[in-house]
TORKOL-4160 file (C-alpha; in steps of 0.2 Angstrom, whole numbers, padded with zeros to 4 digits, m for minus):
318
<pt num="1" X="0000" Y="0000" Z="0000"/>
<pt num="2" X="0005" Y="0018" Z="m0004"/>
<pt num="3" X="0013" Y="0026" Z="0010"/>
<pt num="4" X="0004" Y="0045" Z="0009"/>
<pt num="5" X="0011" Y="0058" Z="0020"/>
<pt num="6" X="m0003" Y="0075" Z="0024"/>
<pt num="7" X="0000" Y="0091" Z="0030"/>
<pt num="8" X="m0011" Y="0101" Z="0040"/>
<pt num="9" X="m0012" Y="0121" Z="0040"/>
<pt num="10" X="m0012" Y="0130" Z="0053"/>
<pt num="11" X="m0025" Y="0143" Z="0051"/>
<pt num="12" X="m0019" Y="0154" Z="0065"/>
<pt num="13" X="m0004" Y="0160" Z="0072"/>
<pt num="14" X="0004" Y="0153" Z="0054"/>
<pt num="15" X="0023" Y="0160" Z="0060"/>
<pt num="16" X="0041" Y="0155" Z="0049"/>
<pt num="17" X="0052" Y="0156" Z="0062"/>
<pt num="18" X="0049" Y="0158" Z="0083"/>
<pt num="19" X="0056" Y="0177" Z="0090"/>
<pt num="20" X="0066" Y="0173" Z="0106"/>
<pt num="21" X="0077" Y="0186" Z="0111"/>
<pt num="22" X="0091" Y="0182" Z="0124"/>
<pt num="23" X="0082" Y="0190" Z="0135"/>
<pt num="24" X="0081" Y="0187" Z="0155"/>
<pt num="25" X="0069" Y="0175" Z="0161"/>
<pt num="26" X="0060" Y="0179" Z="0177"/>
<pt num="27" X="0053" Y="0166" Z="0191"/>
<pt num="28" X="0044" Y="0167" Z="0206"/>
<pt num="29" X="0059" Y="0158" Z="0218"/>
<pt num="30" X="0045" Y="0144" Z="0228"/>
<pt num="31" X="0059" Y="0134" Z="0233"/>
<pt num="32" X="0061" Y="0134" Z="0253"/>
<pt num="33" X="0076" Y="0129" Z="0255"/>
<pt num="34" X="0094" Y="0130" Z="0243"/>
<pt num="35" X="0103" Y="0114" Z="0236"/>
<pt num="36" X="0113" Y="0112" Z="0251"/>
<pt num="37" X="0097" Y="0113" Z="0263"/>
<pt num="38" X="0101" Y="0130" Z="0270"/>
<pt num="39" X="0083" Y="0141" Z="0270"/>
<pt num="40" X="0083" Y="0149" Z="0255"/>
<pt num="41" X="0082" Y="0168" Z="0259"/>
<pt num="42" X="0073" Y="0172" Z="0239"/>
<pt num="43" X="0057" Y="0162" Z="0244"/>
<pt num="44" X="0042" Y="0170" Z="0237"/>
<pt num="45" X="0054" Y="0183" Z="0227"/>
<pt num="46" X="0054" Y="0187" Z="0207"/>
<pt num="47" X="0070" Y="0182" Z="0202"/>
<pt num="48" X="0080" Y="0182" Z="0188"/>
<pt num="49" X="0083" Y="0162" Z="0180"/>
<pt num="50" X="0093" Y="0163" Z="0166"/>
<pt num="51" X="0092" Y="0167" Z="0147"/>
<pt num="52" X="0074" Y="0166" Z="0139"/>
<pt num="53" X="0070" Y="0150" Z="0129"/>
<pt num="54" X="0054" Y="0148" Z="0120"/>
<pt num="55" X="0042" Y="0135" Z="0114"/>
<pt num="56" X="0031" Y="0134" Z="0097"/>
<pt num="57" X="0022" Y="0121" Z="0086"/>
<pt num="58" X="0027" Y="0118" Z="0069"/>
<pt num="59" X="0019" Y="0128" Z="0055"/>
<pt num="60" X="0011" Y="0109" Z="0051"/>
<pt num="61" X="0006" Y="0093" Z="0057"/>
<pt num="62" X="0011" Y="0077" Z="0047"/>
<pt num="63" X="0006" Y="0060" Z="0048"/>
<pt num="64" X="0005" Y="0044" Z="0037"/>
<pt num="65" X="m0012" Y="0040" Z="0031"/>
<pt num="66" X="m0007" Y="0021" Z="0031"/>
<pt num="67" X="m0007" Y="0018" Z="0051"/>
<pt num="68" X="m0020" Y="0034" Z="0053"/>
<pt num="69" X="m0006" Y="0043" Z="0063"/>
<pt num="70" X="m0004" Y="0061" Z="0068"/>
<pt num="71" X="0012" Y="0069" Z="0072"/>
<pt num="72" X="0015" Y="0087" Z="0082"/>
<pt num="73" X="0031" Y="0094" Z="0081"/>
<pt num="74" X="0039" Y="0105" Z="0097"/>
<pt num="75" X="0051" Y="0118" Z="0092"/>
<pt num="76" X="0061" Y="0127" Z="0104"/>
<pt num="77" X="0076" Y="0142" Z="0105"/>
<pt num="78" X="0088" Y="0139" Z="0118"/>
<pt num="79" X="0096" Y="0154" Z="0121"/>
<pt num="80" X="0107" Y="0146" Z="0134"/>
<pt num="81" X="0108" Y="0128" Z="0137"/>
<pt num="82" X="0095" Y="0118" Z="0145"/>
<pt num="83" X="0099" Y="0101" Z="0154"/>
<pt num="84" X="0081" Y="0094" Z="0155"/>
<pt num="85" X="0064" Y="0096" Z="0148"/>
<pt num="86" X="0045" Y="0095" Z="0156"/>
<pt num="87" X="0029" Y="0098" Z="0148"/>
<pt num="88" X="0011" Y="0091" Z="0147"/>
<pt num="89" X="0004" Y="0091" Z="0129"/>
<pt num="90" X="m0017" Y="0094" Z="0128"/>
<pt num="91" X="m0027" Y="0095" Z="0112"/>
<pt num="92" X="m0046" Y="0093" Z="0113"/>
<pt num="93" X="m0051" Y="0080" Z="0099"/>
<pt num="94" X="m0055" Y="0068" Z="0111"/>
<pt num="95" X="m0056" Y="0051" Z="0107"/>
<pt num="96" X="m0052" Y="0054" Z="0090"/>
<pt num="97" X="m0033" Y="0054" Z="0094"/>
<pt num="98" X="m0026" Y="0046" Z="0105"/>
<pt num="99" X="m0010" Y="0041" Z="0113"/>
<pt num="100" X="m0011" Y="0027" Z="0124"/>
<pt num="101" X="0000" Y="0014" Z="0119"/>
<pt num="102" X="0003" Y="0016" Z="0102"/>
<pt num="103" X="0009" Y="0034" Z="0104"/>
<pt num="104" X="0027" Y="0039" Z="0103"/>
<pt num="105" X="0037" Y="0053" Z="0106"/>
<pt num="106" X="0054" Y="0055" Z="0096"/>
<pt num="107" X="0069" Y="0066" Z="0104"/>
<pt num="108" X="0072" Y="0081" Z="0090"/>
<pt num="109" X="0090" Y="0087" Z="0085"/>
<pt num="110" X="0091" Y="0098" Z="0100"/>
<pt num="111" X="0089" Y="0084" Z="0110"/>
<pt num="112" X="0100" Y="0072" Z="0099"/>
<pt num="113" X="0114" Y="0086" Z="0097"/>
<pt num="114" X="0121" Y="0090" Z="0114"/>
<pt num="115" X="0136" Y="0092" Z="0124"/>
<pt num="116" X="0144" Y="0092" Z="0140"/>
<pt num="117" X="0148" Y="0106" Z="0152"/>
<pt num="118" X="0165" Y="0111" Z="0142"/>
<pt num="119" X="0154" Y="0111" Z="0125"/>
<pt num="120" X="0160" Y="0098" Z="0119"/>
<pt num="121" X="0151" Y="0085" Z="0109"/>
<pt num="122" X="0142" Y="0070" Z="0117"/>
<pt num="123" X="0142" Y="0057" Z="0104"/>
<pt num="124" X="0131" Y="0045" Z="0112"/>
<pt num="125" X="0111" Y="0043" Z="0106"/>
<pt num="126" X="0106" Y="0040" Z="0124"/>
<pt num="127" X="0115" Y="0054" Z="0132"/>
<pt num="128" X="0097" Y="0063" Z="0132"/>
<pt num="129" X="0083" Y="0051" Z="0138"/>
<pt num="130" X="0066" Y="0054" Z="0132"/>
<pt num="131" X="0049" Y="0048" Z="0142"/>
<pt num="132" X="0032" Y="0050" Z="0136"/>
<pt num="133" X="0017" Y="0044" Z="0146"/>
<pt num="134" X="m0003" Y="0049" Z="0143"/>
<pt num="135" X="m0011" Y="0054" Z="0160"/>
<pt num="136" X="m0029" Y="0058" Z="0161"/>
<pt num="137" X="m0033" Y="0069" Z="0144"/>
<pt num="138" X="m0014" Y="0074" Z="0141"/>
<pt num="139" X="0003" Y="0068" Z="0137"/>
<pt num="140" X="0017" Y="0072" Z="0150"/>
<pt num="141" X="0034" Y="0073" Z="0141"/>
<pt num="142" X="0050" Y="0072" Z="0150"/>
<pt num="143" X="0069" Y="0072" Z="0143"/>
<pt num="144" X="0084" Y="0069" Z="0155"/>
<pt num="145" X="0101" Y="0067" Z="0158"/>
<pt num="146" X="0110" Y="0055" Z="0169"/>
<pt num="147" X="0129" Y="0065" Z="0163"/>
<pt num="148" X="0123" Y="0082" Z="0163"/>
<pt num="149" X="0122" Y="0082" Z="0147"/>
<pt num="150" X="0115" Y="0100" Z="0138"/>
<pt num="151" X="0109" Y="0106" Z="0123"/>
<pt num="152" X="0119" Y="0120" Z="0113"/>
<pt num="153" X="0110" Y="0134" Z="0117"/>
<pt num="154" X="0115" Y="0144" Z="0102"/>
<pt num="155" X="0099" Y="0154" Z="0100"/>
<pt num="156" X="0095" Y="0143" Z="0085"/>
<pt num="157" X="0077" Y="0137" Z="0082"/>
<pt num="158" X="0077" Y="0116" Z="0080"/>
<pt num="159" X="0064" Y="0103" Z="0085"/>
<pt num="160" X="0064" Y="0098" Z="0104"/>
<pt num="161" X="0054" Y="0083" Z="0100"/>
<pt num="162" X="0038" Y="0075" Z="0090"/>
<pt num="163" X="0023" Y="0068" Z="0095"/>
<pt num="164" X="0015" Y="0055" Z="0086"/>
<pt num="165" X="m0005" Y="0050" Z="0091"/>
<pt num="166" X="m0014" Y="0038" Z="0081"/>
<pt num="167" X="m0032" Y="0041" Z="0073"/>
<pt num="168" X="m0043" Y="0026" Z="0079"/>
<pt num="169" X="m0056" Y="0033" Z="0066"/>
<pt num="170" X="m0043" Y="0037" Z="0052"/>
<pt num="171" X="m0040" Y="0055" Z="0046"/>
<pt num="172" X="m0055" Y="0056" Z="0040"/>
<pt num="173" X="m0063" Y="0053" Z="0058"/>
<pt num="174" X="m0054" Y="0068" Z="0066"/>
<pt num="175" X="m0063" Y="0083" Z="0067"/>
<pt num="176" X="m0063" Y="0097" Z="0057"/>
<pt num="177" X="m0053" Y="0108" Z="0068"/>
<pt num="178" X="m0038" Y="0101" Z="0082"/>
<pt num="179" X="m0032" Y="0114" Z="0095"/>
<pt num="180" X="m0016" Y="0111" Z="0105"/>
<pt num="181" X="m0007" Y="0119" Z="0120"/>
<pt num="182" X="0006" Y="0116" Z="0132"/>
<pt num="183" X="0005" Y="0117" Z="0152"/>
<pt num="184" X="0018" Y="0115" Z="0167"/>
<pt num="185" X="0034" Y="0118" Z="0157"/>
<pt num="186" X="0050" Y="0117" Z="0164"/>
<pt num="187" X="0066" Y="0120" Z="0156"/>
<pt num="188" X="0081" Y="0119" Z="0168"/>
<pt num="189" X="0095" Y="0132" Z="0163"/>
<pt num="190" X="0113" Y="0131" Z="0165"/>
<pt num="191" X="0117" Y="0151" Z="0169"/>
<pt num="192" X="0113" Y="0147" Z="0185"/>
<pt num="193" X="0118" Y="0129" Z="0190"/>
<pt num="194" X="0118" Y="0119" Z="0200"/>
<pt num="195" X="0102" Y="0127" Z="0204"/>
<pt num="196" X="0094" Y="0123" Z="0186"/>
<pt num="197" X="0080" Y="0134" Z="0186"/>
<pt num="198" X="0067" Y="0136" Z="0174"/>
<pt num="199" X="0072" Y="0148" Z="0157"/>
<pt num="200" X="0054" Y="0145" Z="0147"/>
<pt num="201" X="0048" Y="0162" Z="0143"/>
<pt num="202" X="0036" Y="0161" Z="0129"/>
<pt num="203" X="0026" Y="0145" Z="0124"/>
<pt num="204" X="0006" Y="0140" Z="0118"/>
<pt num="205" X="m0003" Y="0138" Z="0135"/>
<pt num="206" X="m0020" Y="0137" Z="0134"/>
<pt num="207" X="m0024" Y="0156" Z="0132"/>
<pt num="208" X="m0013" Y="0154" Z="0117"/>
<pt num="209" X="m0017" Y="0141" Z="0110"/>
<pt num="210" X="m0015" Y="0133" Z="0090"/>
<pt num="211" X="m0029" Y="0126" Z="0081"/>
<pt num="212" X="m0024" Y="0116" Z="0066"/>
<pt num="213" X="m0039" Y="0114" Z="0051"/>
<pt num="214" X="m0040" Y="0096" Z="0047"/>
<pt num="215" X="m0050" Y="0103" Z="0031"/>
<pt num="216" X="m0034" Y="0110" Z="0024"/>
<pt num="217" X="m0026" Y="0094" Z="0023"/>
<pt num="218" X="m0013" Y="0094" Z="0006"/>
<pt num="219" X="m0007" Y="0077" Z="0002"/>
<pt num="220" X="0012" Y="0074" Z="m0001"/>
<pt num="221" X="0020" Y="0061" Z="m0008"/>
<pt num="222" X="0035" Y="0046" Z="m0002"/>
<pt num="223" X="0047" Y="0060" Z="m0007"/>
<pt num="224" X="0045" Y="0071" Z="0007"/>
<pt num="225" X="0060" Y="0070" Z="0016"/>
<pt num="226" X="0057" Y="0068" Z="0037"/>
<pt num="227" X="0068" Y="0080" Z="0048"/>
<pt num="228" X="0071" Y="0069" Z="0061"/>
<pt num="229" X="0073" Y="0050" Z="0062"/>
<pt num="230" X="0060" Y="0041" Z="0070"/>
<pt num="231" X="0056" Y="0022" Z="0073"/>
<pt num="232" X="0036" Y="0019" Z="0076"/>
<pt num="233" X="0027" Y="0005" Z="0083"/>
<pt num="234" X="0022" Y="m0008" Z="0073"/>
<pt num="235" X="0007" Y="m0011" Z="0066"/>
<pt num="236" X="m0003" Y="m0021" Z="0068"/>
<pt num="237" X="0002" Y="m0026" Z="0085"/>
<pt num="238" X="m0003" Y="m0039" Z="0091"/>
<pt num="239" X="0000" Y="m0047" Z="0076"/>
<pt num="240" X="m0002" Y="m0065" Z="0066"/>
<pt num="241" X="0007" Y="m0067" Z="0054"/>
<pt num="242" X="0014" Y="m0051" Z="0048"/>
<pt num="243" X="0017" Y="m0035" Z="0056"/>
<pt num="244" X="0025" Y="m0019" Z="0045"/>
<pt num="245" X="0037" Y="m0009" Z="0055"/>
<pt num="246" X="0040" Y="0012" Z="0049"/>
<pt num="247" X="0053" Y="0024" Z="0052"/>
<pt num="248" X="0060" Y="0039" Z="0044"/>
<pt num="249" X="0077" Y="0046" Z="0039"/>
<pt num="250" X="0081" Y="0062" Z="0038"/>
<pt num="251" X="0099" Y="0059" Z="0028"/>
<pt num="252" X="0105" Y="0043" Z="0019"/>
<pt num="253" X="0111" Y="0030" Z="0033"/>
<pt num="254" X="0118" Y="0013" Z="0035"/>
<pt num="255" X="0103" Y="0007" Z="0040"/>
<pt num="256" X="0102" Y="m0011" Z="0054"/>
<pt num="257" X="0086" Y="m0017" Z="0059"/>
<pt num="258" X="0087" Y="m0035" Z="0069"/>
<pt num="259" X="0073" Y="m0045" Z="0079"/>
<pt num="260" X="0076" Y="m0051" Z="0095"/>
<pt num="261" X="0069" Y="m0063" Z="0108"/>
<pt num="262" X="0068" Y="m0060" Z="0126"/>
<pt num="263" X="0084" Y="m0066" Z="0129"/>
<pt num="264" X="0092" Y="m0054" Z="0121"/>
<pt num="265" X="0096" Y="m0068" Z="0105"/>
<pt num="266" X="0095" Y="m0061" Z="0088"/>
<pt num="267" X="0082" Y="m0069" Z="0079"/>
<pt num="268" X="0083" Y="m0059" Z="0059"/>
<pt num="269" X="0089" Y="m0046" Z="0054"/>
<pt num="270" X="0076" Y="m0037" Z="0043"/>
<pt num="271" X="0088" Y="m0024" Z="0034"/>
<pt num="272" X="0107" Y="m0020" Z="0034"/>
<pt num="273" X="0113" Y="m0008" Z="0019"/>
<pt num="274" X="0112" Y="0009" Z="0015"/>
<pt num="275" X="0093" Y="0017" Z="0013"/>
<pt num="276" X="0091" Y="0036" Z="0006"/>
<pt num="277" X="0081" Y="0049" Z="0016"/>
<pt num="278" X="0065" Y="0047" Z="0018"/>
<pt num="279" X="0048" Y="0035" Z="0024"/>
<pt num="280" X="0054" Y="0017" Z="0023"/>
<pt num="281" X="0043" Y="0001" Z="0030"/>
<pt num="282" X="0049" Y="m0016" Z="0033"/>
<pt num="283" X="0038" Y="m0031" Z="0036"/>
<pt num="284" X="0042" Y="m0045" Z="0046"/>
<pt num="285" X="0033" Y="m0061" Z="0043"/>
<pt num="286" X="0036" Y="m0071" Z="0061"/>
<pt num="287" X="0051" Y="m0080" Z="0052"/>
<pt num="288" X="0067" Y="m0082" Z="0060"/>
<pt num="289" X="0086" Y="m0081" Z="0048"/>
<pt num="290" X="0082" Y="m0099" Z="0044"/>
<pt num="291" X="0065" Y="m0097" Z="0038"/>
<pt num="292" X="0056" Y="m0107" Z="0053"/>
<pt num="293" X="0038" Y="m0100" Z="0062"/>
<pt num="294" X="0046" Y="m0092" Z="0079"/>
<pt num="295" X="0034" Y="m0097" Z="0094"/>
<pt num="296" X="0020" Y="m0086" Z="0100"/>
<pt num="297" X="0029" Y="m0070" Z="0113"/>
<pt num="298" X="0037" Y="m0053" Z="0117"/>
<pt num="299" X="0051" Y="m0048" Z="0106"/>
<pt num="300" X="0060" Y="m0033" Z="0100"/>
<pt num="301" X="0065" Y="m0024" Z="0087"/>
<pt num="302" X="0078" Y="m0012" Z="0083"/>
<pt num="303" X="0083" Y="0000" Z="0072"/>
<pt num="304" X="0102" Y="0007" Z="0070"/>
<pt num="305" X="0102" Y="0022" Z="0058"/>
<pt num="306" X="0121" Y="0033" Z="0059"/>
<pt num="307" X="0122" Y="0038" Z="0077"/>
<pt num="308" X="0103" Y="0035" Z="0080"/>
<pt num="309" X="0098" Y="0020" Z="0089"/>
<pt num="310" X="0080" Y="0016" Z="0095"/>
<pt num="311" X="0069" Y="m0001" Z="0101"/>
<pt num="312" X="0052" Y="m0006" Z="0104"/>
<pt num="313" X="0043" Y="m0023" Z="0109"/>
<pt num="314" X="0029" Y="m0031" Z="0096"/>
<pt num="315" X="0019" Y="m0047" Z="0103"/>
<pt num="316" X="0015" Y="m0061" Z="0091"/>
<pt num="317" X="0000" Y="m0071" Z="0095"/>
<pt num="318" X="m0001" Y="m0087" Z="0085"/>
């Protein structure tokens, strides 16, 4: 089947590029006591955090019309570096997106392009973790790093991460308009550290919020190039016998995809050579390297694309 790609117009608030200026970020300081647990005398004070950072949607929503998914893009200027990210994610079409457990959050190349506290380049994919997890009627999104790892905060725009929900009803169930907004967002800085506070000064809360027209969809075609790689769940999943497996590349990549079991054991590898930029999907049939029907369970898949390196787990039920 035709993988088709559509884009959806924003209708309001239709911007190029997000204005950020370096400006001071100012905080209510409600912390009681300093990191060394001495009273902190700046309780209940406006104080000064850092340099600003900022927060907007893309100009678009995309999505793949073959596993009814819809994907928000975060954009962000860091004008100093921020070690951390918090945010809750809302959008009011109800039940006709949905996250659960077939939604997915990808980190974006200001997450994936950090460094350490001397600025120099982290090379490892995991040095920034990503968490997403739907609670009640939002998504909360979390990045962290265990090595202090830091974006570059350069003052240059770049995607913080995606957000991919799937349409129970297909695209053509969603409704004619979607709004989104943002709420409890929490950037720790680094002018400040090790106190870390909070830099956001500008983002869509929900008394700004962006409404996307779903009527304005514009179909594109497998040649759109993605800007971020991405690996999403399978689908279907569960699955019997056959389950197709998507991701994106923003650049031509070697490209190593492998099937394991629980134990860790390779069981196929579905794809090792180089692939150009763009959507790609593998299936994979239940078979092992030998051709022989694997038995009924949990296993894994991963994809290995340049420097980018993501799993998830798929459940055949035969």
């Amino acid at each position: 089947m035709k993988r088709v790609a559509i884009l959806i117009s924003l209708f309001v608030g239709f911007a190029l590029a997000l204005d950020c200026p370096a400006d001071s970020a100012y905080h209510i300081d409600n912390r009681t006591l300093r990191p060394d647990g001495t009273p902190n005398p700046n309780y209940g004070q406006v104080i000064s955090t850092g340099l600003c950072a900022c927060l907007e949607f893309e100009a678009v929503l995309s999505g793949i019309a073959e596993d009814s998914s819809v994907t928000l893009i975060v954009n962000i200027v860091d004008n100093e570096p921020i070690r951390g990210v918090q945010v809750n994610v809302f959008h009011d079409a109800g039940s006709t997106l949905e996250y659960g457990d077939l939604g997915f959050a990808y980190k974006g190349n200001k997450l994936e392009n950090v460094f350490n506290e001397d600025g120099e380049p982290i090379t490892s994919s995991n040095a920034m973790q990503l968490l997403s997890n739907e609670v009640n009627d939002y998504v909360k999104v979390m990045a962290y790093s265990t090595n202090r790892a830091q974006t570059a905060g350069d003052g240059e725009e770049g995607v913080l991460f995606t957000l991919t929900y799937k349409a129970p009803y297909g695209h053509e169930g969603l409704p004619a308009t979607i709004t989104f907004y943002l709420d409890e967002v929490k950037l720790p800085g680094t002018s400040l550290a090790p106190d870390l506070l909070n830099v956001v000064c500008d983002y869509p809360d929900a008394d700004h919020a962006v409404t996307f027209n779903t009527s304005e969809m514009v179909g594109i075609g497998d040649d759109a190039i993605p800007t971020v790689f991405s690996l999403a769940q399978n689908y279907p999943n569960p699955f019997n016998p056959t389950t197709r497996i998507s991701f994106d590349l923003p650049d031509q990549s070697m490209v190593k995809m492998v099937v394991y079991n629980l134990l860790g054991q390779q069981v196929n590898v579905l794809k090792n050579d180089f692939m150009n930029a763009g959507h790609h999907v593998l299936d994979w049939n239940g078979l092992d390297a030998s051709g022989n029907e694997v038995a009924s369970g949990v296993y894994f898949y991963e994809l290995r694309a340049g420097n980018y390196v993501d799993k998830k787990k798929m459940l055949l039920l035969r």
